[in-house]
C-alpha positions as CSV (number, residue, x, y, z in Angstrom):
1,X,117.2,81.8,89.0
2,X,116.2,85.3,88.9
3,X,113.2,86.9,91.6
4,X,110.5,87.4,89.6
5,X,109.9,90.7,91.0
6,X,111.8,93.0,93.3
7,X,109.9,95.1,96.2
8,X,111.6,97.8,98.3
9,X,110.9,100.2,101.3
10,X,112.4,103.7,100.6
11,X,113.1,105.2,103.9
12,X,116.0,103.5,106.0
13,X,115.9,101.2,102.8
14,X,116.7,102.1,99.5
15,X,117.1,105.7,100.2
16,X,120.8,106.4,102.3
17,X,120.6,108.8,105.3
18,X,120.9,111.3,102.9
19,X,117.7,110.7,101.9
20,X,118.9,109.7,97.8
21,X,119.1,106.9,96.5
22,X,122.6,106.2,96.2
23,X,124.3,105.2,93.3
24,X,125.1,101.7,94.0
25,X,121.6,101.0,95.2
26,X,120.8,102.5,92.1
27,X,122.8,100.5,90.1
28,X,121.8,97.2,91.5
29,X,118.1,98.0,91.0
30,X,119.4,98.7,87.1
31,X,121.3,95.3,86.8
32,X,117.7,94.0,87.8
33,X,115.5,95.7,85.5
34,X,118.1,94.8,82.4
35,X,117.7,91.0,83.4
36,X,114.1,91.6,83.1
37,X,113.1,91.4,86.6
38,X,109.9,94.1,87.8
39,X,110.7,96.7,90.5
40,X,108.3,97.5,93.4
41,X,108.5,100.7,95.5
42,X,106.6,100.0,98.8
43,X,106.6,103.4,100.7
44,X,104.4,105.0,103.6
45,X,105.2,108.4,101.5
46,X,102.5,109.8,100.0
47,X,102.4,110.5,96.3
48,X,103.6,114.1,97.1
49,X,107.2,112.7,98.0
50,X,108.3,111.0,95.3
51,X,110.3,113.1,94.0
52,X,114.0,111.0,95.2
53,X,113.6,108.5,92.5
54,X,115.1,110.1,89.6
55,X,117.9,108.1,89.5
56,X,115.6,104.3,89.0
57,X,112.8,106.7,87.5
58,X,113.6,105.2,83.8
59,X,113.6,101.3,85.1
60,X,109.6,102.3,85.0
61,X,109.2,100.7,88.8
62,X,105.8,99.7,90.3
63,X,105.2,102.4,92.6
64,X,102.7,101.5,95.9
65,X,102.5,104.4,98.7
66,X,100.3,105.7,101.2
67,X,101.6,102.1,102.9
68,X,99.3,100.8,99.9
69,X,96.4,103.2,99.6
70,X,97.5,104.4,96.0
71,X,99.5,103.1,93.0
72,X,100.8,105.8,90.5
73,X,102.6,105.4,87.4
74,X,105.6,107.6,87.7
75,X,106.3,108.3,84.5
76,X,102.8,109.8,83.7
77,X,101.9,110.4,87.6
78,X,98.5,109.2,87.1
79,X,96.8,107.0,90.0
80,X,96.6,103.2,89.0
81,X,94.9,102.6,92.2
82,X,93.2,104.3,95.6
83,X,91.6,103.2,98.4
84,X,90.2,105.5,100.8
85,X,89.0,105.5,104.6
86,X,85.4,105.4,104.5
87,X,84.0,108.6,106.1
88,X,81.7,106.9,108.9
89,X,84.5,104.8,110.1
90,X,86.9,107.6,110.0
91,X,84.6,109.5,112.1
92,X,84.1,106.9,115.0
93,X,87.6,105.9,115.1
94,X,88.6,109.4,115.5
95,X,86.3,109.9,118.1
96,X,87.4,106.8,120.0
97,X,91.1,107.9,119.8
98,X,90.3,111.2,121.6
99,X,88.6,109.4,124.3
100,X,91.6,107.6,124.6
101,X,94.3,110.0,124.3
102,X,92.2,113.1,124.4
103,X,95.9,115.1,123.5
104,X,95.9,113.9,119.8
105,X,95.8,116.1,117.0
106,X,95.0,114.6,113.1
107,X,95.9,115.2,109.7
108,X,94.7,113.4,106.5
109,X,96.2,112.5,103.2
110,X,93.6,113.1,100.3
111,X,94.5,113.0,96.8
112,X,97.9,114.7,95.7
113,X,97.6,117.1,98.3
114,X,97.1,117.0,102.7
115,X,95.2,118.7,105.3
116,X,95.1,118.9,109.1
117,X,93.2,120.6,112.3
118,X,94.7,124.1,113.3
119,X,96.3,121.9,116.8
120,X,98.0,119.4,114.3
121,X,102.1,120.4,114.7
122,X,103.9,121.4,110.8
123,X,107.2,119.8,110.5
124,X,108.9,123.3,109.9
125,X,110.1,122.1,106.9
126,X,108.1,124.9,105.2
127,X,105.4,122.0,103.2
128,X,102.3,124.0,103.7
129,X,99.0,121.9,104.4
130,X,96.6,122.3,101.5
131,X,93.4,122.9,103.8
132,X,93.6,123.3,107.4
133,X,90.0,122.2,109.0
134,X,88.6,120.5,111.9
135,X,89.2,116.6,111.2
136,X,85.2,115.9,110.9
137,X,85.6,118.3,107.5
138,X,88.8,116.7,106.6
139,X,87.6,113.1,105.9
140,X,85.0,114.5,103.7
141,X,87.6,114.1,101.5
142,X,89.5,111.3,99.4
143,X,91.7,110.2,102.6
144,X,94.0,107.7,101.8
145,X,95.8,107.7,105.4
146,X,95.1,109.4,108.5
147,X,98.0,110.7,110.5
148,X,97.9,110.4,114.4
149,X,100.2,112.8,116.5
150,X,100.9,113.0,120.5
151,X,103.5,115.2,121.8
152,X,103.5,113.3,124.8
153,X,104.3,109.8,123.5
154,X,106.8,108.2,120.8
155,X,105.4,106.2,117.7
156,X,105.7,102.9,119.5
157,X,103.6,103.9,123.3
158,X,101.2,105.4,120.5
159,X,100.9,102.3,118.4
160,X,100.7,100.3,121.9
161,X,97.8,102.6,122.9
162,X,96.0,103.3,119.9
163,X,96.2,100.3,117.2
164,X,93.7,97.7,120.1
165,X,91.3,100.9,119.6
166,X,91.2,100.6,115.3
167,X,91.1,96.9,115.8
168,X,90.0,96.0,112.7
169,X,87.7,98.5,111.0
170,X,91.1,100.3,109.5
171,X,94.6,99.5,109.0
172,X,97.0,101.2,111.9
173,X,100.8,101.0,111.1
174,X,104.0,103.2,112.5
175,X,107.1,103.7,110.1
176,X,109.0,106.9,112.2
177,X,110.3,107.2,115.4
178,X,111.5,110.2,117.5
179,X,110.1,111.4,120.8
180,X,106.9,113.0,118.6
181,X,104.8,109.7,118.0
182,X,103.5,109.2,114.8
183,X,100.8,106.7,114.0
184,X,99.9,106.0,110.2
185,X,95.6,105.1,109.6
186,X,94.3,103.8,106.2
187,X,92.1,101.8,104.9
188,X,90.3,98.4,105.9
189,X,92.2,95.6,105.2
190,X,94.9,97.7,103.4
191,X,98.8,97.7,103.9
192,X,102.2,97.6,101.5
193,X,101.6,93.6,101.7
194,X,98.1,93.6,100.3
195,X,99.1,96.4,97.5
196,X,102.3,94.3,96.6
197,X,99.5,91.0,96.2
198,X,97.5,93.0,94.3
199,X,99.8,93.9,91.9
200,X,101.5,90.1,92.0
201,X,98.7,88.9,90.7
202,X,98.1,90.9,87.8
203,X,102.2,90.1,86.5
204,X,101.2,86.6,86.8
205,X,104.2,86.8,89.8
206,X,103.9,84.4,92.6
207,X,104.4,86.2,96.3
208,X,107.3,83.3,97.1
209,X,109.1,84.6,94.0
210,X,109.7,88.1,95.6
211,X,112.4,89.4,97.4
212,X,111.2,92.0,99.4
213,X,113.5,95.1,101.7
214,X,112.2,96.6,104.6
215,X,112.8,98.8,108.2
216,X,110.2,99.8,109.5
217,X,106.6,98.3,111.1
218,X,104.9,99.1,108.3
219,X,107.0,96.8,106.0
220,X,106.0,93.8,108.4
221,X,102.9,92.6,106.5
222,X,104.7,92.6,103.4
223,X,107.9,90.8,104.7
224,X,105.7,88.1,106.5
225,X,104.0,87.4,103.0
226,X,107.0,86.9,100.2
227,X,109.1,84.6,99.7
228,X,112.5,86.1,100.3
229,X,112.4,89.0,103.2
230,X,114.7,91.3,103.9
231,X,115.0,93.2,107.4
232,X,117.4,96.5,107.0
233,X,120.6,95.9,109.7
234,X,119.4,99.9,110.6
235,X,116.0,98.1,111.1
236,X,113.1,98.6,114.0
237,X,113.2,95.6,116.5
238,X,109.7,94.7,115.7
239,X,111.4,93.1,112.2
240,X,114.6,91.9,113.9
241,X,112.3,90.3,116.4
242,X,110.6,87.9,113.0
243,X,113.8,86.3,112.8
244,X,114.3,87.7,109.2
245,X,117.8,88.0,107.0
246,X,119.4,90.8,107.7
247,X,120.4,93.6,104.8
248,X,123.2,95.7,105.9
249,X,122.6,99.2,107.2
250,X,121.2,101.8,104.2
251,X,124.5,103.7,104.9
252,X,125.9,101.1,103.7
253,X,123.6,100.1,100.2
254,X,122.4,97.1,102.2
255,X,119.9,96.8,99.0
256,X,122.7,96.6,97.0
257,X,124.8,94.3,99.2
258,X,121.9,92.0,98.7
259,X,120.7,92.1,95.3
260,X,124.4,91.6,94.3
261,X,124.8,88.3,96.3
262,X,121.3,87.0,94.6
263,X,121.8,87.8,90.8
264,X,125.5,87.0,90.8
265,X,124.7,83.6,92.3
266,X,121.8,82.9,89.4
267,X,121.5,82.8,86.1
268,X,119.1,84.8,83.7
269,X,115.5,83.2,83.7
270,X,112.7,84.5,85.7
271,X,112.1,82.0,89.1
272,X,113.1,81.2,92.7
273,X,115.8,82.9,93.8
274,X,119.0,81.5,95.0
């Protein structure tokens, strides 16, 4: 029987290492939506980077990112769904961070657009912060993630540092790695898996009915929570580590690879996978 509902990562995931969606990813994801099944795109990208899903635009997929902050409609853009970082919490968290790793520098995702403090390093890939402004000013705004950078550690010594300090009062992740660590802040109790729940549960679609495609520590949640996970061959160890299936590498349309093994092995009503 079909999945009642199809969730996927896009970096490392869906997307190749050309950053597209390739066309056989592409193609599976449109052999799904024809059998009726609903698409979920599960991304730590903020709504700003959406642009590489032309090609599965017209399927009319669920679209959670921010790891889960917002939901947008793509074909109208508009937000479905926000959550934000509540300013006080922000504030204290920030300050314990410093004491802790007094070399960080933040940004914040806040609305359509981003901001960061004058120290924070650009990416040199010419996307211009909207405001630039010491952090205390920044979460005045709608933040929907704080970013977290050290130029002295990579993403996972700065999860391993940082994440015991946020405990629980937000919702620390990592989904990059690379010698410039990386952590990913957002709101209480908020993450890809409690977005995809969310929106489960208004299509009527039971959590053990999805199949689900991830790579990165930010997909864990999610993966740990449906039915039918999917860890990325070109995954981090963290996901390897759950003792998940394995999806070939995205070189390789691992998405694809899979999806094509499930709907050729089932019929056409919506269910439990095979």
């Amino acid at each position: 029987m079909l999945p009642a509902l199809i969730a996927t990562d896009l970096d490392g995931t869906l997307l190749g290492p050309d950053g597209r969606v390739s066309s056989g990813n592409a193609g599976a994801l449109w052999r799904a939506h024809r059998l009726g099944v609903p698409i979920a795109i599960t991304t730590g990208r903020p709504l700003r980077w959406l642009a590489d899903l032309e090609p599965i635009a017209a399927t009319r997929p669920h679209v959670i990112c921010s790891n889960g902050a917002v939901r947008v409609d793509i074909a109208t853009g508009a937000v479905e769904r926000r959550h934000v970082v509540p300013p006080p919490v922000g504030l204290e968290v920030v300050a314990e961070l410093r004491e802790q790793l007094p070399d960080v520098s933040f940004a914040v995702e806040a609305g359509p657009g981003w901001g960061c403090e004058p120290s924070f390093p650009l990416r040199g890939d010419g996307v211009v912060p909207d405001v630039v402004a010491p952090i205390e000013e920044l979460l005045g705004l709608e933040v929907v993630k704080l970013l977290v950078v050290s130029p002295r550690h990579d993403s996972d010594a700065l999860a391993e540092a940082l994440i015991p300090v946020v405990a629980e009062r937000l919702t620390a992740t990592w989904s990059m790695t690379g010698s410039r660590g990386l952590l990913e802040i957002g709101p209480p109790g908020v993450s890809k898996a409690s977005a995809l729940r969310e929106l489960c549960d208004e299509l009527g679609v039971a959590m053990a009915d999805v199949v689900a495609f991830g790579d990165m520590p930010n997909d864990l949640a999610m993966l740990r929570e449906v039915g039918h996970p999917y860890a990325m061959a070109n995954g981090h160890p963290a996901l390897h580590a759950e003792g998940f299936p394995i999806a070939p590498h995205h070189g390789d349309d691992g998405v694809a690879q899979v999806l094509a093994r499930v709907l050729d092995a089932i019929g056409s009503t919506p269910g439990q996978p095979a």
